[in-house]
GUNU-662718 format. One record per residue: residue in three letters; x, y negated, z of N, C-alpha, C, O in turn. Coordinates in nm, 4 decimals, m for minus. Layout:
N
['ala', [X, Y, Z], [X, Y, Z], [X, Y, Z], [X, Y, Z]],
...
***
This chain:
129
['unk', [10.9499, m9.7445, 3.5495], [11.0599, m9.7022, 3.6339], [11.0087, m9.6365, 3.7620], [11.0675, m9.5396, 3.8099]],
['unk', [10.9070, m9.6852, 3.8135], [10.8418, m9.6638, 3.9284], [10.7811, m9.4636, 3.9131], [10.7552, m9.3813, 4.0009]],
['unk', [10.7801, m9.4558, 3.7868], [10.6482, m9.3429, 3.7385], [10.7836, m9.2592, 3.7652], [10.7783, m9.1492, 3.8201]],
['unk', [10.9136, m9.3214, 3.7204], [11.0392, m9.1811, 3.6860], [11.0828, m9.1637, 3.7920], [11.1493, m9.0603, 3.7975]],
['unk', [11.0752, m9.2334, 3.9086], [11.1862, m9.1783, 3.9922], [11.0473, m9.1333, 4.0773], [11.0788, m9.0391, 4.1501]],
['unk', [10.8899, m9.1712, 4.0952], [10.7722, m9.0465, 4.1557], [10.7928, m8.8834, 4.0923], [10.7799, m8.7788, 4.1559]],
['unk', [10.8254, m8.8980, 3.9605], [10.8120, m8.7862, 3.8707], [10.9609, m8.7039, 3.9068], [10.9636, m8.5855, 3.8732]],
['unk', [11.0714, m8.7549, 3.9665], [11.1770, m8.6863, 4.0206], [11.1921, m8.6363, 4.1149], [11.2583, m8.5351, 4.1383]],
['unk', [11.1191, m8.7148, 4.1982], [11.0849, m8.6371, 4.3688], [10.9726, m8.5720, 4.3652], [10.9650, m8.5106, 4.4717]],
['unk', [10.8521, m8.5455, 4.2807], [10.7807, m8.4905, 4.2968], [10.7724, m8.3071, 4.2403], [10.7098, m8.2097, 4.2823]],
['unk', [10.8731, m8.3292, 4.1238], [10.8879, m8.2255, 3.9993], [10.9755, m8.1290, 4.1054], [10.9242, m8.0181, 4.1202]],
['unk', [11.0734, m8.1473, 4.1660], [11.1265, m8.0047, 4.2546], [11.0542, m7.9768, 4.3638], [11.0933, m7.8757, 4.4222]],
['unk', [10.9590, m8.0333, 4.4136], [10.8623, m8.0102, 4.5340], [10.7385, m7.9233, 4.4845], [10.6674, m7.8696, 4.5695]],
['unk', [10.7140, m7.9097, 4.3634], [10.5955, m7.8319, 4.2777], [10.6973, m7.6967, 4.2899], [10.6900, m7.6085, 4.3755]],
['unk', [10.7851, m7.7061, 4.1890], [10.8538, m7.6011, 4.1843], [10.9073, m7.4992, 4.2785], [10.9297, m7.3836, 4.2424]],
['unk', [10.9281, m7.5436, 4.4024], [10.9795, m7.4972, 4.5464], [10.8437, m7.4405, 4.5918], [10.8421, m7.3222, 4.6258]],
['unk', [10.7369, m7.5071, 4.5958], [10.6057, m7.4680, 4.6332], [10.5809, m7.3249, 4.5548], [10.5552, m7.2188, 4.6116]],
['unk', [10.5954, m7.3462, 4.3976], [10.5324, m7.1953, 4.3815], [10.5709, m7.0531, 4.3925], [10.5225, m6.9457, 4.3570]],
['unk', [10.7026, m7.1030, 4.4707], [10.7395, m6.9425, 4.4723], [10.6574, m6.8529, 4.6118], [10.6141, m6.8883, 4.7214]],
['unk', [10.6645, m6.7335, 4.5442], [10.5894, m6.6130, 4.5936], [10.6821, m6.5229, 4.7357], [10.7994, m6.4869, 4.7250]],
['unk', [10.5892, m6.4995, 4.8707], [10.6732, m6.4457, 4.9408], [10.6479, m6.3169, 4.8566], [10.6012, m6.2878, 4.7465]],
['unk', [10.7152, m6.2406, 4.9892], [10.6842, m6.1003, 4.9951], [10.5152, m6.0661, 4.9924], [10.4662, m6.0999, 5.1002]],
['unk', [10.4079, m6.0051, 4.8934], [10.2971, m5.9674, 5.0078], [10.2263, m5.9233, 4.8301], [10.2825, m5.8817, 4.7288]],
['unk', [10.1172, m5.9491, 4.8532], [10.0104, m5.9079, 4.7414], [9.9826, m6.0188, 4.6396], [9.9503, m6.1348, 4.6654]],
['unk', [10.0035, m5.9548, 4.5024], [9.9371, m6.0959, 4.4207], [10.0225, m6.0901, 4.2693], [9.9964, m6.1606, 4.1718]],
['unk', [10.1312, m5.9863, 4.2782], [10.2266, m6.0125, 4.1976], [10.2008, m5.9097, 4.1066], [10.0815, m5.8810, 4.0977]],
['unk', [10.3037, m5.8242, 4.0128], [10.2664, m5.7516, 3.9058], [10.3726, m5.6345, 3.9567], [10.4146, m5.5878, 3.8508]],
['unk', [10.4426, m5.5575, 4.0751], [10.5268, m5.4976, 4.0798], [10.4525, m5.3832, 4.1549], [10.3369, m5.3885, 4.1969]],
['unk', [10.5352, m5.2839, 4.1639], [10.4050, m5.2145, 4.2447], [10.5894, m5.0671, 4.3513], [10.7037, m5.0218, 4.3453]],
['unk', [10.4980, m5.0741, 4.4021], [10.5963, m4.9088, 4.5073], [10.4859, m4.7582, 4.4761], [10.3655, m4.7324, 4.4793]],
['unk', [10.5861, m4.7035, 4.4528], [10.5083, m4.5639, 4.4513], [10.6197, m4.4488, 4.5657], [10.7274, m4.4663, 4.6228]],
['unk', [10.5233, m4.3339, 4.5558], [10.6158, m4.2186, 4.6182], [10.4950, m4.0985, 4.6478], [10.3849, m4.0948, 4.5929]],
['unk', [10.5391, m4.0176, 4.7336], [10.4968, m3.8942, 4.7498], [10.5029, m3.8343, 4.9142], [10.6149, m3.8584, 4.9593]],
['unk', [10.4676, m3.8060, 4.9548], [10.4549, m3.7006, 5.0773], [10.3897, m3.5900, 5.0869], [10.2703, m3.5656, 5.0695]],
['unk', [10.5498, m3.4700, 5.1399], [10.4963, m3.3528, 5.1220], [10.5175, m3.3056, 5.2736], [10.6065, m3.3445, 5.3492]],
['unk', [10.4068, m3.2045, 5.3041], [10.4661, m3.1166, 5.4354], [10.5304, m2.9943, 5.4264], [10.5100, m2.9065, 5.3425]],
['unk', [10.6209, m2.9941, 5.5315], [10.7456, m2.8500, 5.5503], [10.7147, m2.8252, 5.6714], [10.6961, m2.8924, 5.7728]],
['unk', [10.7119, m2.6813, 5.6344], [10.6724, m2.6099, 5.7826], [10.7700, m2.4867, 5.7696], [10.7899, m2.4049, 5.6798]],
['unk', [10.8207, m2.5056, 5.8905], [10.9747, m2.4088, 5.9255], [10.9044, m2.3347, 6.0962], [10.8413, m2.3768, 6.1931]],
['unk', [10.9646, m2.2063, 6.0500], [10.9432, m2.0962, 6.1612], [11.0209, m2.1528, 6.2718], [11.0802, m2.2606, 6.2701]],
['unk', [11.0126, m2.0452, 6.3950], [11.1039, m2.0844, 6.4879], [11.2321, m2.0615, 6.5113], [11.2773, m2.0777, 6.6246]],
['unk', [11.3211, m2.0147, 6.3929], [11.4464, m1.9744, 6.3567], [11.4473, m2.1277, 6.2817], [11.5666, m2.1581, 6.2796]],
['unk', [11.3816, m2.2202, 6.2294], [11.4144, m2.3065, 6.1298], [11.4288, m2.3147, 6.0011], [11.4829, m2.4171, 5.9596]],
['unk', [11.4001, m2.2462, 5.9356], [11.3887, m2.1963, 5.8306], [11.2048, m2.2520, 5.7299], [11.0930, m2.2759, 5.7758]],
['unk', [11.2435, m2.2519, 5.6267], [11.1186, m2.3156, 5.5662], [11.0061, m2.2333, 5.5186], [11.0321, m2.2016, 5.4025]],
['unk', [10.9138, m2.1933, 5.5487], [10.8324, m2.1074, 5.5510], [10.7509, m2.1233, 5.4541], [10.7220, m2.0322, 5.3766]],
['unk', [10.6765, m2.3117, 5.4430], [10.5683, m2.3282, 5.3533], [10.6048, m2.4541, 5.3426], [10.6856, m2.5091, 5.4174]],
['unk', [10.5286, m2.5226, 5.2192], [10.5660, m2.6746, 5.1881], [10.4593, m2.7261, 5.0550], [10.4265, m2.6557, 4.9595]],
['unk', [10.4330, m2.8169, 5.0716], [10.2751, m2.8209, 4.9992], [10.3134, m3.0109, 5.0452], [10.3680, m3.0624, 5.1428]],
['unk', [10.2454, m3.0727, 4.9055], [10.1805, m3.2317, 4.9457], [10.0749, m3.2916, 5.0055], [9.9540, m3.2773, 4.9871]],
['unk', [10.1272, m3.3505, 5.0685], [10.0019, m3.4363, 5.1942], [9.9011, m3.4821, 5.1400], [9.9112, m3.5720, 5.0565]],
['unk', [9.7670, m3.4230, 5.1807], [9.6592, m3.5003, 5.0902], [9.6037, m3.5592, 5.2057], [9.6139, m3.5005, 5.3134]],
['unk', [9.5420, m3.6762, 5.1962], [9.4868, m3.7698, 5.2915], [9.6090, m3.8148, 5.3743], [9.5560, m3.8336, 5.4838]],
['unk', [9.6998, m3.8349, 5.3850], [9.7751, m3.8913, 5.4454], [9.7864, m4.0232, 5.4411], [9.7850, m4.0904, 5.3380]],
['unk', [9.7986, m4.0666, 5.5603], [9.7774, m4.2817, 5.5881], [9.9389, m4.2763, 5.5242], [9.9951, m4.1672, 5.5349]],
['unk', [10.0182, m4.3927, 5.4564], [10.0985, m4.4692, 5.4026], [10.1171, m4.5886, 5.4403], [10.0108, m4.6396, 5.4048]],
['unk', [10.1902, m4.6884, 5.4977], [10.1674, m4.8134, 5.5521], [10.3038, m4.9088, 5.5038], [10.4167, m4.8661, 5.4795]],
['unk', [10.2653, m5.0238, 5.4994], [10.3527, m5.1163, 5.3979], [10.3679, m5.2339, 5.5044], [10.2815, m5.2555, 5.5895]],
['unk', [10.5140, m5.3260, 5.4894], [10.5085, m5.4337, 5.5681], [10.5565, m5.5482, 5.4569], [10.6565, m5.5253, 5.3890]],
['unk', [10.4969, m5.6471, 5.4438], [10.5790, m5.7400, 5.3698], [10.7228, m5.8157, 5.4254], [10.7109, m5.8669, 5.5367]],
['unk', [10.7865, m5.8217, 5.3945], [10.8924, m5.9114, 5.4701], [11.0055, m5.8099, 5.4922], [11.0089, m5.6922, 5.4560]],
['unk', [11.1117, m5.8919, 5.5700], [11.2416, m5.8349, 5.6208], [11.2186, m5.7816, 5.7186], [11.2982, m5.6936, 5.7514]],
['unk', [11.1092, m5.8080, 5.8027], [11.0846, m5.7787, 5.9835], [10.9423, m5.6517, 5.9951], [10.8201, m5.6509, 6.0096]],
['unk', [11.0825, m5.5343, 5.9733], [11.0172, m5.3682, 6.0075], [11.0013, m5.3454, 6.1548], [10.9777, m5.2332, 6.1997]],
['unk', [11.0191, m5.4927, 6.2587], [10.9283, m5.4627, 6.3773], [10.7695, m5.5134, 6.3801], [10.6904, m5.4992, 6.4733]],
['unk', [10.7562, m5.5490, 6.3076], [10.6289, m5.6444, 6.2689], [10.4897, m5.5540, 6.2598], [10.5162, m5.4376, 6.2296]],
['unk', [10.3995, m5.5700, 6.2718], [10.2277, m5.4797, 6.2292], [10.2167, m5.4611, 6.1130], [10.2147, m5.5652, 6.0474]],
['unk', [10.2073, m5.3559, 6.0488], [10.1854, m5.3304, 5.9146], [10.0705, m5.4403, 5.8423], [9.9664, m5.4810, 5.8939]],
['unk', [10.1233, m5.4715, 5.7129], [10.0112, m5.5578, 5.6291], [9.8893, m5.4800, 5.5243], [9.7989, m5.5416, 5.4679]],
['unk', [9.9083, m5.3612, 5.5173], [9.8650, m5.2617, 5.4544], [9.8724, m5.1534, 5.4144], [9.9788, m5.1221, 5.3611]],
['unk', [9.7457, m5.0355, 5.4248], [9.7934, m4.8766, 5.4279], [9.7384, m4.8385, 5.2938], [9.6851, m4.9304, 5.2316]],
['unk', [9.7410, m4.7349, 5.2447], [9.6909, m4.6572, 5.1533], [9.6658, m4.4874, 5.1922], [9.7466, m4.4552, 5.2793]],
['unk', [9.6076, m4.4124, 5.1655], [9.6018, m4.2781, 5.2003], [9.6729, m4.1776, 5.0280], [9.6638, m4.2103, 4.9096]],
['unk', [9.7248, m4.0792, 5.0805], [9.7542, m4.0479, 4.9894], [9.6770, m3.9190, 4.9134], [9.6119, m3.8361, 4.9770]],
['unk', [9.7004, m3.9138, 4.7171], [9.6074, m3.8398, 4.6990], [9.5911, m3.7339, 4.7393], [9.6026, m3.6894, 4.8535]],
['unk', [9.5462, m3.6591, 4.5893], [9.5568, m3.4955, 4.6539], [9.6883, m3.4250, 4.6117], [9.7109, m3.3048, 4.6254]],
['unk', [9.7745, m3.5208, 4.5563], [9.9288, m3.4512, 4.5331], [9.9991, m3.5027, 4.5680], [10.1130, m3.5208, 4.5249]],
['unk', [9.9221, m3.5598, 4.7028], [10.0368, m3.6117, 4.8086], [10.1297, m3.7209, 4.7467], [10.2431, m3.7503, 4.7845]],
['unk', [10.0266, m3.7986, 4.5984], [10.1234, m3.9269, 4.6010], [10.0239, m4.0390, 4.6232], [9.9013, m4.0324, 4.6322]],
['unk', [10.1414, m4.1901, 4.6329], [10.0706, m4.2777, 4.6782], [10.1332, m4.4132, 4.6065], [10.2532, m4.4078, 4.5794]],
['unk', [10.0665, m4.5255, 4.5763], [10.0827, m4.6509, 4.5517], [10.0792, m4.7729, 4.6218], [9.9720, m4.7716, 4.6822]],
['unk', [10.1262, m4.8554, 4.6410], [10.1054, m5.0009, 4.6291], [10.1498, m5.0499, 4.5515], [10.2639, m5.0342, 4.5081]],
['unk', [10.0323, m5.1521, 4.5011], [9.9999, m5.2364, 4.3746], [9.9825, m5.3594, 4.3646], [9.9134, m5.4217, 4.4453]],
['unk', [10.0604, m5.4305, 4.2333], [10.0476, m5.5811, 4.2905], [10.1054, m5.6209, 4.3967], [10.0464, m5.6663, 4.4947]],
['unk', [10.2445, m5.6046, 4.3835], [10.3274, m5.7393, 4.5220], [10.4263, m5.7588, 4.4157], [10.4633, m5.6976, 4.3154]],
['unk', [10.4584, m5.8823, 4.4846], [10.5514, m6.0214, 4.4594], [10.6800, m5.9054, 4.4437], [10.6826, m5.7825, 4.4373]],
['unk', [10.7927, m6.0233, 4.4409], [10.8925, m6.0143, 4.4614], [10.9738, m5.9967, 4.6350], [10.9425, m6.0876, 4.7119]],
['unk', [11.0477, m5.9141, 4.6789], [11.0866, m5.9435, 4.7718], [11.0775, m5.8195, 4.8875], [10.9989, m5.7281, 4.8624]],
['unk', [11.1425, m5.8149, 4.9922], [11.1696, m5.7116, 5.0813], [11.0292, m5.6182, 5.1126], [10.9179, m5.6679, 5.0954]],
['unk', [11.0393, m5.5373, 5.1401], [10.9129, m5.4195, 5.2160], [11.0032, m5.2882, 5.2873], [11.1109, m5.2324, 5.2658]],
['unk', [10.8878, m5.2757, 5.3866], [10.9231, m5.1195, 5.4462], [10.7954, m5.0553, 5.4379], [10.6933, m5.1001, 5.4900]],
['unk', [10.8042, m4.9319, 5.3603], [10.7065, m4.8289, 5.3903], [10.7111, m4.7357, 5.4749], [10.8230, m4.6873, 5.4919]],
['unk', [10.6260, m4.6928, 5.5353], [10.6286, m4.5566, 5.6113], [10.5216, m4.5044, 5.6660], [10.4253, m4.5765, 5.6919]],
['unk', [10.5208, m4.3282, 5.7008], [10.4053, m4.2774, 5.7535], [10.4903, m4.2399, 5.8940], [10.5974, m4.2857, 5.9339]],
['unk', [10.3872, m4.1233, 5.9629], [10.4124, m4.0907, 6.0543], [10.4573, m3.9254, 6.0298], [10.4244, m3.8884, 5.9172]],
['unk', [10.5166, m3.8325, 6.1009], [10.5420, m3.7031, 6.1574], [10.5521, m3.6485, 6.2594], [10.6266, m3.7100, 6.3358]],
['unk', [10.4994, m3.5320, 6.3114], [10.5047, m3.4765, 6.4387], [10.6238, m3.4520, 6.5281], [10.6750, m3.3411, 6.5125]],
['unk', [10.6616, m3.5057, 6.5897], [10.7490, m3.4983, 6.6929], [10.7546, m3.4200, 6.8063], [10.6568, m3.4320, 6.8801]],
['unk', [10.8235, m3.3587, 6.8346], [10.8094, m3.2533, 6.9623], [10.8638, m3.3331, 7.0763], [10.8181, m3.3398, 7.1904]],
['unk', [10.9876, m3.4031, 7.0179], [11.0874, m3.4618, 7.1592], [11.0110, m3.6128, 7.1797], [11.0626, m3.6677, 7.2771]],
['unk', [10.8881, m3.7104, 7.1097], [10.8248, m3.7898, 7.0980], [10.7449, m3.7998, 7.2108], [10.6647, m3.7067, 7.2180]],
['unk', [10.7383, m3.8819, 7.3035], [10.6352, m3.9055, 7.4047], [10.4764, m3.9249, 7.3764], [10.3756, m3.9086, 7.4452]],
['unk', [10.5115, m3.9856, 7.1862], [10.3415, m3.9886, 7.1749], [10.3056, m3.8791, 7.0974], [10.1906, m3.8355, 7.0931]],
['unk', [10.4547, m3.8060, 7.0000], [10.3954, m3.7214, 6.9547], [10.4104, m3.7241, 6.7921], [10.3891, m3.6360, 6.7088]],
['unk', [10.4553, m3.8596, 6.7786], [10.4853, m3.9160, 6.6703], [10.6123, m3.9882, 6.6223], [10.6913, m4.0521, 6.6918]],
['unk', [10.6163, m3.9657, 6.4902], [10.7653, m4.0601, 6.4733], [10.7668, m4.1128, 6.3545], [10.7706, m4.0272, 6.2660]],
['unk', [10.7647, m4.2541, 6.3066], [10.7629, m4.2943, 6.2004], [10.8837, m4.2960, 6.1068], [10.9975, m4.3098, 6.1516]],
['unk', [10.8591, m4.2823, 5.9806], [10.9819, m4.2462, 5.9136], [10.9795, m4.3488, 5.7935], [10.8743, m4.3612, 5.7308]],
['unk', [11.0787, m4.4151, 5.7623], [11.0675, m4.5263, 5.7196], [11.1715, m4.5751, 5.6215], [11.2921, m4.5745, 5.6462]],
['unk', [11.1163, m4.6185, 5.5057], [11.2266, m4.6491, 5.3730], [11.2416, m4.8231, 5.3715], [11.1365, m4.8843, 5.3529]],
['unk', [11.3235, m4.8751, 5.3838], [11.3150, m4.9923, 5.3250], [11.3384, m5.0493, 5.1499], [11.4300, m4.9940, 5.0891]],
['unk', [11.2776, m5.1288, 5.0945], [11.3194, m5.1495, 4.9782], [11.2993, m5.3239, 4.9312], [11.2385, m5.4094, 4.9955]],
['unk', [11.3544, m5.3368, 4.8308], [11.4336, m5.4764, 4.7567], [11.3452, m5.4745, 4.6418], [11.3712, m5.3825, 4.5643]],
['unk', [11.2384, m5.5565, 4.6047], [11.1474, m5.5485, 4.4803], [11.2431, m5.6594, 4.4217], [11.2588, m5.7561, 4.4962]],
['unk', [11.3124, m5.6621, 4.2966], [11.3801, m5.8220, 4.2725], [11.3301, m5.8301, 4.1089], [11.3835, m5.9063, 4.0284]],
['unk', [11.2200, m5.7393, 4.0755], [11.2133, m5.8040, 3.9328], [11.0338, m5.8262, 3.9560], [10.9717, m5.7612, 4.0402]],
['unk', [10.9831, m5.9069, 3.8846], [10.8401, m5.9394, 3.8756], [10.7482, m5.8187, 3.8420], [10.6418, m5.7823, 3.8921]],
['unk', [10.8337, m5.7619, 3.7275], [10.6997, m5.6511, 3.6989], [10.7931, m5.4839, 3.7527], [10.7709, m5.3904, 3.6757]],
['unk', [10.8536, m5.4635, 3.8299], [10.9535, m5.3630, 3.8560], [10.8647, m5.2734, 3.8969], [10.7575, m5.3306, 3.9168]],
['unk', [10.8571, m5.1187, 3.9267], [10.8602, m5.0107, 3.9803], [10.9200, m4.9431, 4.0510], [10.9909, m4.8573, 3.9985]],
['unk', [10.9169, m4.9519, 4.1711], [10.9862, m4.8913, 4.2587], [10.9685, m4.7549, 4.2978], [10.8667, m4.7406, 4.3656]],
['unk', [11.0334, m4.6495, 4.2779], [10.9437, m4.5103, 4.2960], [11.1118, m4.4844, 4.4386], [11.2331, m4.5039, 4.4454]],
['unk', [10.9932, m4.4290, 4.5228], [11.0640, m4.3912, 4.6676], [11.1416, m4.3117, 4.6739], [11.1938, m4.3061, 4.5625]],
['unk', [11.2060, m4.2084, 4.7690], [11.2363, m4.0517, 4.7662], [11.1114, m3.9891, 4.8358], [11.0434, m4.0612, 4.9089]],
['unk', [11.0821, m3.8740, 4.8188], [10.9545, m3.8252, 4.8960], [10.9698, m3.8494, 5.0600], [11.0799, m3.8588, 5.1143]],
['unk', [10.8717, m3.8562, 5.1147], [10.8236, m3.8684, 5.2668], [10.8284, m3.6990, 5.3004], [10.7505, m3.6290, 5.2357]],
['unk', [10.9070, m3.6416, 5.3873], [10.9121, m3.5055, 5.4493], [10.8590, m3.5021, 5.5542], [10.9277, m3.5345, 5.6510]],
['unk', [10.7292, m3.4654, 5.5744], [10.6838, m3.4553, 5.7230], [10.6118, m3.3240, 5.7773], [10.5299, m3.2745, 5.6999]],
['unk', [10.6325, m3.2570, 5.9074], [10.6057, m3.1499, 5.9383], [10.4396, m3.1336, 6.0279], [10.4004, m3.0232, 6.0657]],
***
């Protein structure tokens, strides 16, 4: 009797334990792309080509004020991965040139909902000038 009611309080405390946050380790992965647009001084689109070497940066969690947990650079067709995370919230984003920006920069930023174990998340492209 003693063993069944250890084995009752112990059996949902295992179970509660193994779940997975947000972060690295899992079988799901984010993909996407970044391309650059370059518009004259009428505004207009002149040229547009994918970002090669471009930094990519990932946050685990709900909290997109937080320090990024990891970057990736992107290839040479301006696409990019993260691989292996859990289940659960992320924000990706790079940076773009800003004119009205004090530093010069402006991050541009997708949030997304991973809710299946082995899911694929493919982004909309990253537009940056």
């Amino acid at each position: 009797m003693k063993w069944l009611k250890l084995y009752l309080i112990v059996l949902p405390v295992l179970f509660t334990a193994c779940k997975n946050d947000a972060g690295e380790g899992g079988k799901a992965s984010v993909q996407g792309d970044v391309f650059v647009k370059e518009y004259d001084i009428l505004g207009e689109l002149t040229n547009e080509y994918p970002a090669e070497e471009e930094r990519v940066y990932i946050i685990y969690g709900d909290d997109s004020s937080k320090f990024y947990d990891d970057w990736v650079r992107t290839s040479y067709d301006g696409s990019f991965l993260f691989d292996y995370l859990y289940e659960g919230d992320y924000h990706v984003f790079t940076y773009t040139n800003c004119d009205t920006c004090a530093s010069g920069k402006q991050a541009l930023m997708q949030s997304i909902t991973i809710s299946d174990k082995d899911e694929v998340v493919v982004l909309p492209s990253f537009e940056i000038n």
